[in-house]
DSSP file (Angstrom, degrees, kcal/mol; ACC not computed):
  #  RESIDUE AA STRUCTURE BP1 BP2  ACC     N-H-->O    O-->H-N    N-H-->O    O-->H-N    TCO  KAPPA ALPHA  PHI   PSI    X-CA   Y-CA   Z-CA
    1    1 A X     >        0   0    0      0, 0.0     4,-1.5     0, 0.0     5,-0.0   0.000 360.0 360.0 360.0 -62.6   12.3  -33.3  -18.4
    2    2 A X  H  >  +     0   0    0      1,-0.2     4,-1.6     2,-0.1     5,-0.1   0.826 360.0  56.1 -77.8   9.3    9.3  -34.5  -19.8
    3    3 A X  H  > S+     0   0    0      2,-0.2     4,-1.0     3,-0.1     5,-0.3   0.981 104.7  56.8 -65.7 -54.4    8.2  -36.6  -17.5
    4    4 A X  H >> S+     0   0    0      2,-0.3     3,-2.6     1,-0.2     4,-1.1   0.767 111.8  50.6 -14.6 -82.3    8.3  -33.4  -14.8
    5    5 A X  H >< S+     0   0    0     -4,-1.5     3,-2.7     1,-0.3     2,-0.9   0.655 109.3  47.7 -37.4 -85.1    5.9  -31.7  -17.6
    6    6 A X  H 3< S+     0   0    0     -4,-1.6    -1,-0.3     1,-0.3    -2,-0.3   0.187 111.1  46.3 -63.9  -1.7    3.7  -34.6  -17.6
    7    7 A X  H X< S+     0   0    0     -3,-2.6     3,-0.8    -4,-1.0     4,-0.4   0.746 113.6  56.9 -94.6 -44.0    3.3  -35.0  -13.6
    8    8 A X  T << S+     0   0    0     -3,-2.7     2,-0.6    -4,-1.1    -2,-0.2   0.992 111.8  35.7 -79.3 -67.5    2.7  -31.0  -13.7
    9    9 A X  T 3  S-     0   0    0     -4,-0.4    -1,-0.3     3,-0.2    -3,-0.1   0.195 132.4 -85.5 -83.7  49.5   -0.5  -30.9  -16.4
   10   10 A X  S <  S-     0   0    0     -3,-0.8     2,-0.8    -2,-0.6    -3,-0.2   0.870  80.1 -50.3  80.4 111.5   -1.9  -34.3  -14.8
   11   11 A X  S    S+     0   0    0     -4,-0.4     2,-0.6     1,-0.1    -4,-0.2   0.361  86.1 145.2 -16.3  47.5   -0.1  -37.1  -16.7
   12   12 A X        -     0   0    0     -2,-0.8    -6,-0.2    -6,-0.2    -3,-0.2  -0.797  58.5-108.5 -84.4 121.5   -0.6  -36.1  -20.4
   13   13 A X    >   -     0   0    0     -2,-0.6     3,-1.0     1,-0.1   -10,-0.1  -0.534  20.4-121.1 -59.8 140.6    2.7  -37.1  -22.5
   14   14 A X  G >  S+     0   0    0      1,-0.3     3,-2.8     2,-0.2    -1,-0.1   0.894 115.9  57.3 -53.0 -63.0    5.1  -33.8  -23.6
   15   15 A X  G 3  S+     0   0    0      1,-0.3    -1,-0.3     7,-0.0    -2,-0.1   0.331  88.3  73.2 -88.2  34.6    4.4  -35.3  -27.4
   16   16 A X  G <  S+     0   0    0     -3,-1.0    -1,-0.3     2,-0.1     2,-0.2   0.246  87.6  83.2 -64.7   2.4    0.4  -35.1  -27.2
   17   17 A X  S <  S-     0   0    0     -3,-2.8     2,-0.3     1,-0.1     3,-0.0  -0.537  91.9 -88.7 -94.9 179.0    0.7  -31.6  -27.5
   18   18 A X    >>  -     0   0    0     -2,-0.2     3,-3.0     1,-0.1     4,-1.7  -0.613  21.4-120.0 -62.0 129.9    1.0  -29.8  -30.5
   19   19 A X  H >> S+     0   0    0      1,-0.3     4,-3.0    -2,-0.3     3,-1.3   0.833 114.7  50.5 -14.6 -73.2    4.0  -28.7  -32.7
   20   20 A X  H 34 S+     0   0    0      1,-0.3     4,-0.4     2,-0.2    -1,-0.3   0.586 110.6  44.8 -42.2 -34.2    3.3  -25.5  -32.3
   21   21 A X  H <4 S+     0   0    0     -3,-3.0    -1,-0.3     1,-0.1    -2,-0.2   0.742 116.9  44.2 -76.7 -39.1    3.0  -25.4  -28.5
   22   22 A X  H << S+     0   0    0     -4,-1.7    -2,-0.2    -3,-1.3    -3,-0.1   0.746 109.8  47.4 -93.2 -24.4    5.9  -27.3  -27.8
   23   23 A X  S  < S+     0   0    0     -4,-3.0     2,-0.3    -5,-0.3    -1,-0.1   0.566  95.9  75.6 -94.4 -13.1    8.9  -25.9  -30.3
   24   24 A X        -     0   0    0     -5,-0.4     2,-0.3    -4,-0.4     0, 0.0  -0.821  62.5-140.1-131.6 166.8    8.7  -22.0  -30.0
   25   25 A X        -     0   0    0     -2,-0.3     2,-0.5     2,-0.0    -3,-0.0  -0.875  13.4-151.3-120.6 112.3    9.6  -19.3  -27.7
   26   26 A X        -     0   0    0     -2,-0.3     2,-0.5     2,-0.0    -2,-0.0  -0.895  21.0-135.6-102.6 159.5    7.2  -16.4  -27.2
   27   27 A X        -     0   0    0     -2,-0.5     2,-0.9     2,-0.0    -1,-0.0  -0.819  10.4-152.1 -79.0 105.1    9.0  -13.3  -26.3
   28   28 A X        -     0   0    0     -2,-0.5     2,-0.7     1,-0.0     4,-0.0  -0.725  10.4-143.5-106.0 118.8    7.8  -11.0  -23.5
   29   29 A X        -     0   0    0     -2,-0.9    -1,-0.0     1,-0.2    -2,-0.0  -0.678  15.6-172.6 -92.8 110.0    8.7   -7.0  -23.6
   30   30 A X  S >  S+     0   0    0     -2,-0.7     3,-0.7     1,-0.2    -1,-0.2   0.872  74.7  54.1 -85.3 -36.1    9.1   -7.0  -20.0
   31   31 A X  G >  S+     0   0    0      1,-0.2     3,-0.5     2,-0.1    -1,-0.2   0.374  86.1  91.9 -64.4   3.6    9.4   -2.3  -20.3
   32   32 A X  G 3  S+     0   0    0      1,-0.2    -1,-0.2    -4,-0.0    -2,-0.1   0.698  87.9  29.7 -93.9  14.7    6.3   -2.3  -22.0
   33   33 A X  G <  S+     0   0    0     -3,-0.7     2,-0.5     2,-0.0    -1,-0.2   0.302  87.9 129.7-143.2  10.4    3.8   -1.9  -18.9
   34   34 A X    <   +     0   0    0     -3,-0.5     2,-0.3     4,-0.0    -3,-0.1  -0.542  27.6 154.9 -83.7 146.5    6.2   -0.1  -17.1
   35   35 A X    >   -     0   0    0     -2,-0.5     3,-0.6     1,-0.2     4,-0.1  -0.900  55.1-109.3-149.0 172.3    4.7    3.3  -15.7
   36   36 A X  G >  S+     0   0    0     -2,-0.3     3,-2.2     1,-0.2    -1,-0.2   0.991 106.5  79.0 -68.2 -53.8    5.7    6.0  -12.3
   37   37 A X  G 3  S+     0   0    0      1,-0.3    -1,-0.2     3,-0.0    25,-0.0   0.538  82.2  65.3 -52.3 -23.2    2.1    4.7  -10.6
   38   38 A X  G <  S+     0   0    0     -3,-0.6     2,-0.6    -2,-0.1    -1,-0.3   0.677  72.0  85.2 -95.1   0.8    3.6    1.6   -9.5
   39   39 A X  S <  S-     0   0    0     -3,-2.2    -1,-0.0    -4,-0.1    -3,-0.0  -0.521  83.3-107.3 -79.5 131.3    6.1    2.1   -7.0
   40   40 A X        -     0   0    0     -2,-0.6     2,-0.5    25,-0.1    25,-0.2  -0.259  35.4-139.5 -48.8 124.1    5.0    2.3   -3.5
   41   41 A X  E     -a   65   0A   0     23,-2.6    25,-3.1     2,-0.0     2,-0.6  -0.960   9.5-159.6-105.0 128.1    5.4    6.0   -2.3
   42   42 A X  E     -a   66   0A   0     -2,-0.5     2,-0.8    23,-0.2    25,-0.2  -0.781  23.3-177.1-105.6 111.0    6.6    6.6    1.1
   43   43 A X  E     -a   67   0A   0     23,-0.8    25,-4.1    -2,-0.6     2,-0.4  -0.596  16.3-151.6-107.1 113.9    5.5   10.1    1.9
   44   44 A X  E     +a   68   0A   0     -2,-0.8     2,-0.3    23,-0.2    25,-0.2  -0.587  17.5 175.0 -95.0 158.4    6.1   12.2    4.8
   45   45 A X  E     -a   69   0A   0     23,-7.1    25,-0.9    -2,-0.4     2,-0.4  -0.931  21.8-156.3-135.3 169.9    3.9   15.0    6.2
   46   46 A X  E     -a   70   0A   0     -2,-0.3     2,-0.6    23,-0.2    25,-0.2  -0.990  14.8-149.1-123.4 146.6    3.5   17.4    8.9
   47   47 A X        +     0   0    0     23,-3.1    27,-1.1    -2,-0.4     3,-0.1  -0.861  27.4 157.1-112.0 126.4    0.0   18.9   10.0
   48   48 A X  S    S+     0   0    0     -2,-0.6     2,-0.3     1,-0.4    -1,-0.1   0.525  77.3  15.4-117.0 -25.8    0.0   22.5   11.4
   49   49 A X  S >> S-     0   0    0      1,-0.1     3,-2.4    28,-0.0     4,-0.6  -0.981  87.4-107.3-148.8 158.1   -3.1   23.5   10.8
   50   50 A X  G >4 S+     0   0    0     -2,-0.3     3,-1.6     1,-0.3     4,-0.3   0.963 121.4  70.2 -59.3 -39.2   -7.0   20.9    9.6
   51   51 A X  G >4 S+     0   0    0      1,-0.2     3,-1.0     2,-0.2    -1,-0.3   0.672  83.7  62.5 -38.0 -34.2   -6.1   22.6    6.4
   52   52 A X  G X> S+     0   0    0     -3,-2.4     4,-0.6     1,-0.3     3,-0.5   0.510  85.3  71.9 -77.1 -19.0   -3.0   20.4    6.1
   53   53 A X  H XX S+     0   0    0     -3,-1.6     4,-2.4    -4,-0.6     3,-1.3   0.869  78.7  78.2 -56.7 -32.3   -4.9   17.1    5.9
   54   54 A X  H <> S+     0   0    0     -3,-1.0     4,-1.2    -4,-0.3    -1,-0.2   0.888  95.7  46.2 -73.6 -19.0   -6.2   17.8    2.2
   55   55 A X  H <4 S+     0   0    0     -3,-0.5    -1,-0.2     2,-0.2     4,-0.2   0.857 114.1  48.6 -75.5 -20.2   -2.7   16.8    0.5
   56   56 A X  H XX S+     0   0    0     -3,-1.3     4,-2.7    -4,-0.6     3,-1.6   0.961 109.9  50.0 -75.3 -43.0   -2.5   13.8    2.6
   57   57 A X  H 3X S+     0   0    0     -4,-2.4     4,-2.7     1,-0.4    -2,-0.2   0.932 109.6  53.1 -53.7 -48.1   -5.9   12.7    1.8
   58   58 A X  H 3< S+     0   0    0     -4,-1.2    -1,-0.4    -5,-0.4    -2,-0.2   0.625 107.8  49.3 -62.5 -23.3   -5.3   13.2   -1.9
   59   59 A X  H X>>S+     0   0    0     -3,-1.6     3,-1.0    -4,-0.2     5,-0.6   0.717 109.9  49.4-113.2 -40.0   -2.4   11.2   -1.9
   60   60 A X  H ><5S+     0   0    0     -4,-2.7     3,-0.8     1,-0.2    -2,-0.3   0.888 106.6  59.8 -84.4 -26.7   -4.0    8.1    0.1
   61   61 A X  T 3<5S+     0   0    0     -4,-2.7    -1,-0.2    -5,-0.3    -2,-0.2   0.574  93.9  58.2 -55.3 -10.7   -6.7    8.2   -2.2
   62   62 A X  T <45S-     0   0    0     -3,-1.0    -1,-0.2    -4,-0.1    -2,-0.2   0.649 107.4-132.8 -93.7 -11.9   -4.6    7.6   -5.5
   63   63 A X  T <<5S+     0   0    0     -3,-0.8    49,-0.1    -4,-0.6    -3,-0.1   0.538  83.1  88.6  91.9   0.6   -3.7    4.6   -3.7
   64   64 A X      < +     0   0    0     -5,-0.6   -23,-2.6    47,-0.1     2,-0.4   0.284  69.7  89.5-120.6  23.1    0.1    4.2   -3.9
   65   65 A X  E     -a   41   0A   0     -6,-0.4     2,-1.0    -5,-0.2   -23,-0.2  -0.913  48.0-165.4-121.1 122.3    1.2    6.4   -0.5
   66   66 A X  E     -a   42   0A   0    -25,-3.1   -23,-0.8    -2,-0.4     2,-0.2  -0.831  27.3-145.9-111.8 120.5    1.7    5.4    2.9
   67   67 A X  E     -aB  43 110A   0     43,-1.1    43,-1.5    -2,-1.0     2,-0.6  -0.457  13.3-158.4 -59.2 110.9    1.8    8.6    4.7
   68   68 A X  E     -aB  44 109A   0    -25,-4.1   -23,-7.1    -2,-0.2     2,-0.5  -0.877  24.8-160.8-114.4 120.6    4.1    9.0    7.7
   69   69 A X  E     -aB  45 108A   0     39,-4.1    39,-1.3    -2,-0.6     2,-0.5  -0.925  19.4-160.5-118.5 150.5    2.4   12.3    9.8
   70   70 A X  E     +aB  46 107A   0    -25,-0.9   -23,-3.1    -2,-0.5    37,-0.2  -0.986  17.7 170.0-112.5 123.3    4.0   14.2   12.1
   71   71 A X     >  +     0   0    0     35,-1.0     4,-0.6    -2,-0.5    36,-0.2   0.053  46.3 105.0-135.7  31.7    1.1   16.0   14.1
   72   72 A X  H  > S+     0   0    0     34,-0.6     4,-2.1     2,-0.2     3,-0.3   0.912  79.1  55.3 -54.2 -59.2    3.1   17.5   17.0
   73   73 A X  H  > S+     0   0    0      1,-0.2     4,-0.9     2,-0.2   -25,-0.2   0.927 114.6  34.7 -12.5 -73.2    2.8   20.8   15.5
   74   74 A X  H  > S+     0   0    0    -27,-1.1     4,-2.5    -4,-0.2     7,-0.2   0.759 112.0  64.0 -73.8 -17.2   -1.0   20.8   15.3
   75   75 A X  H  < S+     0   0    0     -4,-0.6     4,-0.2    -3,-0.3    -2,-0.2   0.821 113.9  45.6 -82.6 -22.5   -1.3   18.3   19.3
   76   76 A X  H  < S+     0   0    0     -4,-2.1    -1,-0.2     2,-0.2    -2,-0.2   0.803 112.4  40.0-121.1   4.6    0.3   21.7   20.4
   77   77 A X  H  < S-     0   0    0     -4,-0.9     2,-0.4    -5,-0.3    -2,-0.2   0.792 135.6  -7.3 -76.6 -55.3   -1.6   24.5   18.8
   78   78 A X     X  -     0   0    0     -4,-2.5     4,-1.7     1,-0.1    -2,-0.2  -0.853  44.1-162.7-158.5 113.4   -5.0   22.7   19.4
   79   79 A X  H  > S+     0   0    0     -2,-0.4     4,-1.6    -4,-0.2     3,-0.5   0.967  96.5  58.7 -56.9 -44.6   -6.0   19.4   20.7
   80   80 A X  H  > S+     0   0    0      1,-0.3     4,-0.8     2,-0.2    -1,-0.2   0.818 107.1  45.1 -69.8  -7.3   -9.5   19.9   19.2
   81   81 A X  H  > S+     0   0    0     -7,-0.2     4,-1.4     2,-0.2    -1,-0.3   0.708 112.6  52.4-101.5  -9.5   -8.2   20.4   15.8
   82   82 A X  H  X S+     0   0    0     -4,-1.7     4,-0.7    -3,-0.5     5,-0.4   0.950 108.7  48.4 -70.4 -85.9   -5.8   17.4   16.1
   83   83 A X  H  X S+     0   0    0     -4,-1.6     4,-1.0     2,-0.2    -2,-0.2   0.584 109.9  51.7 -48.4 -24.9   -8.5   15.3   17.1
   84   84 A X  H >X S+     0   0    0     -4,-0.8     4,-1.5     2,-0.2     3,-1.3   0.909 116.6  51.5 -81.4 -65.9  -11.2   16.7   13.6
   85   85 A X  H >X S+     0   0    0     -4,-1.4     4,-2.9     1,-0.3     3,-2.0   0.797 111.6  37.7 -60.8 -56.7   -8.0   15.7   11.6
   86   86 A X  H 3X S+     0   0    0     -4,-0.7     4,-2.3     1,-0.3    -1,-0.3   0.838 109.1  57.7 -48.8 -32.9   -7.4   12.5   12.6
   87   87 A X  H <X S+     0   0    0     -3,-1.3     4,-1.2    -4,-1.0    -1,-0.3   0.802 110.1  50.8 -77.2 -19.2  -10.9   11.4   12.9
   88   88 A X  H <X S+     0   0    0     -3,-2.0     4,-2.3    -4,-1.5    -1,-0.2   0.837 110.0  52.6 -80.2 -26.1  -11.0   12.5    8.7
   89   89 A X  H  < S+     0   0    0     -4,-2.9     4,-0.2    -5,-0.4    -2,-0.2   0.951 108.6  47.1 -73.7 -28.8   -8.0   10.4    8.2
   90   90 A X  H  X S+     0   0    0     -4,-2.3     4,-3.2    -5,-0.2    -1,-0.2   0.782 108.5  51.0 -50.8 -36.0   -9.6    7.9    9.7
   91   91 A X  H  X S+     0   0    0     -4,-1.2     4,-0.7    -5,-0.3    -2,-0.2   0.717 118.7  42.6 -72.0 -25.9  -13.0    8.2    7.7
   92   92 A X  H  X S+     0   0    0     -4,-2.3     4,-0.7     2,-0.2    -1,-0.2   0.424 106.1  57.4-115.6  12.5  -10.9    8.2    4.5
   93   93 A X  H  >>S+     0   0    0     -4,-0.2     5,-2.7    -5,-0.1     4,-1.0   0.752 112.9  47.6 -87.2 -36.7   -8.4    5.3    5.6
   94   94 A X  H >X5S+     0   0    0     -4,-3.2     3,-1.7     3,-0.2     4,-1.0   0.647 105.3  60.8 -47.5-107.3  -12.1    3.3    6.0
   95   95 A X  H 3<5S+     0   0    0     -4,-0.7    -1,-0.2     1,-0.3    -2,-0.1   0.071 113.6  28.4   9.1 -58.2  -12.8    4.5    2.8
   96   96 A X  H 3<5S-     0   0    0     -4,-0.7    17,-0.6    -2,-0.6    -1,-0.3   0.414 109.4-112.8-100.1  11.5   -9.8    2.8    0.9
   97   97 A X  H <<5 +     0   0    0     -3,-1.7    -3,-0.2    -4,-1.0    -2,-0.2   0.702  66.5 147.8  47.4  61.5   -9.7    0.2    3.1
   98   98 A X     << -     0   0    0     -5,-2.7     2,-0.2    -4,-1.0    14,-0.2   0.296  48.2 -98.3 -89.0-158.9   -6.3    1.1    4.6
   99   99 A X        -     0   0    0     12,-0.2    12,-0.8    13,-0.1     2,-0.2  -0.642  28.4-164.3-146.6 160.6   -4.7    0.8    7.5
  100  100 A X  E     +C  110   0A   0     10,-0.2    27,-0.7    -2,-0.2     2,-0.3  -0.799  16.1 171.8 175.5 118.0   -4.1    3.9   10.6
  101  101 A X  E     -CD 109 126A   0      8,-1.9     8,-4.1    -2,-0.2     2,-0.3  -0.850  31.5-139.1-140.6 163.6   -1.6    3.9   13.7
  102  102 A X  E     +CD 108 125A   0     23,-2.0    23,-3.5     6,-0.3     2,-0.3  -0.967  21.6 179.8 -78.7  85.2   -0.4    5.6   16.1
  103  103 A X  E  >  -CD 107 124A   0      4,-1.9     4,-0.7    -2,-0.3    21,-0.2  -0.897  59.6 -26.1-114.5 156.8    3.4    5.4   16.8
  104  104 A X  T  4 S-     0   0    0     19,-0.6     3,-0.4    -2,-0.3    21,-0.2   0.034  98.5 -70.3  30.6-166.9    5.2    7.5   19.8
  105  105 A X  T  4 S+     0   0    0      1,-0.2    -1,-0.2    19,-0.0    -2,-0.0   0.666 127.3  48.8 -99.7 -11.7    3.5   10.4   20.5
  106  106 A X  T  4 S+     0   0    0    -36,-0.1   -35,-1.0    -4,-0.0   -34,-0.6   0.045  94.7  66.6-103.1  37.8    4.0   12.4   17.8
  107  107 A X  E  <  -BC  70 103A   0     -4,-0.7    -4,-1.9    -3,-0.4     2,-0.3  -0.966  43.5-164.3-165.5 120.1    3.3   10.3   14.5
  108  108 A X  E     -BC  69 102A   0    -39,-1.3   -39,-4.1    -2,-0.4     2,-0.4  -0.860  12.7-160.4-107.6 148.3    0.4    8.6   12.6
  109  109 A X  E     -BC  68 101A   0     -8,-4.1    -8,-1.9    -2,-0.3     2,-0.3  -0.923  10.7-168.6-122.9 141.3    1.5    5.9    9.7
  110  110 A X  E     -BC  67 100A   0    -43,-1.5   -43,-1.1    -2,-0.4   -10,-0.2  -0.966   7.7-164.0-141.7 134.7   -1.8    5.3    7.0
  111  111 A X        -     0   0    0    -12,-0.8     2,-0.2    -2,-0.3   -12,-0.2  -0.299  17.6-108.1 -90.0 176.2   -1.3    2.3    4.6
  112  112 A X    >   -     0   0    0    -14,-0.2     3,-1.1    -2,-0.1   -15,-0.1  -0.443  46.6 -80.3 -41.3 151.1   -3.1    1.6    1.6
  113  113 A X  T 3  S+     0   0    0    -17,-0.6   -16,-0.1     1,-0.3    -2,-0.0   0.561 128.2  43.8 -74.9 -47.9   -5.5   -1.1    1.0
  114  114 A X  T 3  S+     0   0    0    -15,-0.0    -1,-0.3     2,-0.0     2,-0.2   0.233 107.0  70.2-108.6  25.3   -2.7   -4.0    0.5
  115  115 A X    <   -     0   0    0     -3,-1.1     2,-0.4     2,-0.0    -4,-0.1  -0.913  60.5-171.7-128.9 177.1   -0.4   -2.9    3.5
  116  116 A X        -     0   0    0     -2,-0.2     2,-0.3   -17,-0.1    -3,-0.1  -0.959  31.9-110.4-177.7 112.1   -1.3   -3.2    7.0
  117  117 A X        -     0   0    0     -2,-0.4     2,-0.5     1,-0.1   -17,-0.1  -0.546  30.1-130.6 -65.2 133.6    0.6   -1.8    9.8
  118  118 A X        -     0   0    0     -2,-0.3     2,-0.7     1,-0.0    -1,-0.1  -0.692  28.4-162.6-111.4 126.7    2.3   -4.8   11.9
  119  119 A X        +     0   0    0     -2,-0.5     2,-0.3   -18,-0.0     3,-0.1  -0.812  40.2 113.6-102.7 103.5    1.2   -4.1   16.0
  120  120 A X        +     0   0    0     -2,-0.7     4,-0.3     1,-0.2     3,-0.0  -0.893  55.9  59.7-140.1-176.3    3.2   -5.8   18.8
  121  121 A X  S >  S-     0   0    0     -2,-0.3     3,-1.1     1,-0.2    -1,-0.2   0.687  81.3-106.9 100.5 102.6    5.3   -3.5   21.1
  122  122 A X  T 3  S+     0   0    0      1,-0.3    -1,-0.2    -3,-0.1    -3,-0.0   0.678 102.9  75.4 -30.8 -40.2    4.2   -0.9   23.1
  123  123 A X  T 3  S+     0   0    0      1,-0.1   -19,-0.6   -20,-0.1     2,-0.5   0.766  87.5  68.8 -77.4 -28.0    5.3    1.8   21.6
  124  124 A X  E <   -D  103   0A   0     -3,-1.1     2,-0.6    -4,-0.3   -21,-0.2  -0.724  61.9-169.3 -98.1 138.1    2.6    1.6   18.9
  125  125 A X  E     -D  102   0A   0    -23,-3.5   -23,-2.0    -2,-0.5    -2,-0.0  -0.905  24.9-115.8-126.2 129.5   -0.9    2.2   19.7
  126  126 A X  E      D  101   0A   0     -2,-0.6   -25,-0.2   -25,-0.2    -1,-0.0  -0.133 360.0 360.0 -45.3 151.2   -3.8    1.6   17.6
  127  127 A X              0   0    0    -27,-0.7    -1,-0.1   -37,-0.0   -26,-0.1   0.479 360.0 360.0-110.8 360.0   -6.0    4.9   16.5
């Protein structure tokens, strides 16, 4: 075992270190930095109306939601008002530097900043 050590910090022998370094155990309170904010939220929505964007936006802006929309609803009330909402979801997926597809015909996914929608397949179309 020490030799292992001694390959690992660049050949220094186990007893050059110090007592102190080498004989005790520190303990680590693994619940102490747990909080809600860090699980990944996977959050669906539906859009009926451009009003409907402002909870999703709020939600990709705290940074821990990827947002599954359903925007059949709004593609079949008004195309033009589909087309102002996506283009803000886009403007605020730049924003956090996220991610924005298109899957089937009825459904946009937006990531967060450390996820990244994976494209091969037809069925998903870039936005």
């Amino acid at each position: 075992m020490k030799n292992f050590f001694s390959r690992i910090i660049g050949g220094k022998n186990y007893e050059d270190f110090p007592e102190e370094l080498t004989d005790e155990y520190v303990e680590i309170d693994t619940s102490a930095g747990k909080t809600g904010k860090t699980k990944i939220i996977v959050r669906p929505f539906v859009i009926q109306d451009f009003g409907d964007i402002k909870p999703i936006l709020d939600s990709l802006r705290e940074g821990m939601t990827v947002a599954l929309i359903n925007i059949k609803p709004l593609k079949e009330r008004d195309i033009i008002e589909l087309k102002r909402a996506v283009s803000k979801l886009k403007k605020t997926c730049e924003a956090i530097d996220g991610d924005i597809a298109g899957f089937g015909e009825d459904w946009v996914v937006v990531t967060p900043s450390f996820a990244q929608v994976h494209r091969t397949g037809s069925d998903i179309v870039s936005e």
